[in-house]
N, C-alpha and C positions, 0 to 999 in steps of 0.2 A: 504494500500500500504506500503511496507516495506523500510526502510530510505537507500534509497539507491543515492549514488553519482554517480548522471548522469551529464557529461563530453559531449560539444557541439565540435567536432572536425571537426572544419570547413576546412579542408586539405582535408580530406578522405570525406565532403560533409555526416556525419552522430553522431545522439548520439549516445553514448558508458557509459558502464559500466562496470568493473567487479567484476564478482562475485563467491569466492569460486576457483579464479584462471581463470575463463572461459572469456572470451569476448561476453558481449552481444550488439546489437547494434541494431537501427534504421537508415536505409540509407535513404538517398533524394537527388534530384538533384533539384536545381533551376533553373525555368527557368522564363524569366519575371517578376520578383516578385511573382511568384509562388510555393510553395514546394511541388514537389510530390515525398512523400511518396510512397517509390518503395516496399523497404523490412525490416523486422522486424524480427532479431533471436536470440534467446535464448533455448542456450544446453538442450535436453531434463531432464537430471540433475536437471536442476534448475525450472522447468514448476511447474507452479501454484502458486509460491510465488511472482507474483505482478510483474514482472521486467518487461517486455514487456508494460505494463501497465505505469510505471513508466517513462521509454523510449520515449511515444508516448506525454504521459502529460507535458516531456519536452520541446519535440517538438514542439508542441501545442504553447506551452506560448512563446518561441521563436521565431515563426512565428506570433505570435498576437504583440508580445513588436517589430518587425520591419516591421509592416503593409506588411506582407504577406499574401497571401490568401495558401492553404491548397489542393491539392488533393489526395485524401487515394488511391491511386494504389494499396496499399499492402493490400490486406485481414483482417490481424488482424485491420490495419488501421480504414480500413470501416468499421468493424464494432465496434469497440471503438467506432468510431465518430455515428454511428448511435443508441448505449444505452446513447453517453452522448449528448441533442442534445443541451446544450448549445456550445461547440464544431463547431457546424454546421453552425455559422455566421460566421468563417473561410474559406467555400468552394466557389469557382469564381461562378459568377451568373449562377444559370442554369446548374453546375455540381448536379448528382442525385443522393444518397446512394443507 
């Protein structure tokens, strides 16, 4: 994964980063102590170097360090979470990949 400065911008309710001038971002909405992960975008530009990646695994750890649970709504989400399954003690009882 490439060192990238991912930025929790809890305003806009998403991680951010840019990169190379672009804005890449991770949205979610919380709701009940829950984050679900809606969407995930990164300019075709910049695909393949980790960023999206990097975005999710911020997330991730931000919702674990304020005892949230995790639902991947967004595609790229699900399936991050379902190659990494330590990840997966994140999601509300009974949510399925």
């Amino acid at each position: 994964m490439p060192a990238t400065d991912v930025t929790h911008n809890a305003a806009a309710s998403r991680f951010e980063t840019t990169v190379d001038g672009h804005l890449c971002r991770a949205d979610y909405q919380l709701v009940d102590g829950v984050m679900r992960m809606t969407h995930t975008e990164v300019p075709a530009a910049l695909g393949g170097r980790g960023i999206a990646a990097a975005l999710v695994v911020a997330a991730l750890a931000h919702a674990e360090a304020q005892g949230w649970q995790v639902e991947p709504w967004c595609s790229y989400v699900r399936v991050y979470m379902q190659r990494h399954p330590e990840s997966q003690r994140l999601l509300p009882a009974g949510f399925e990949l």
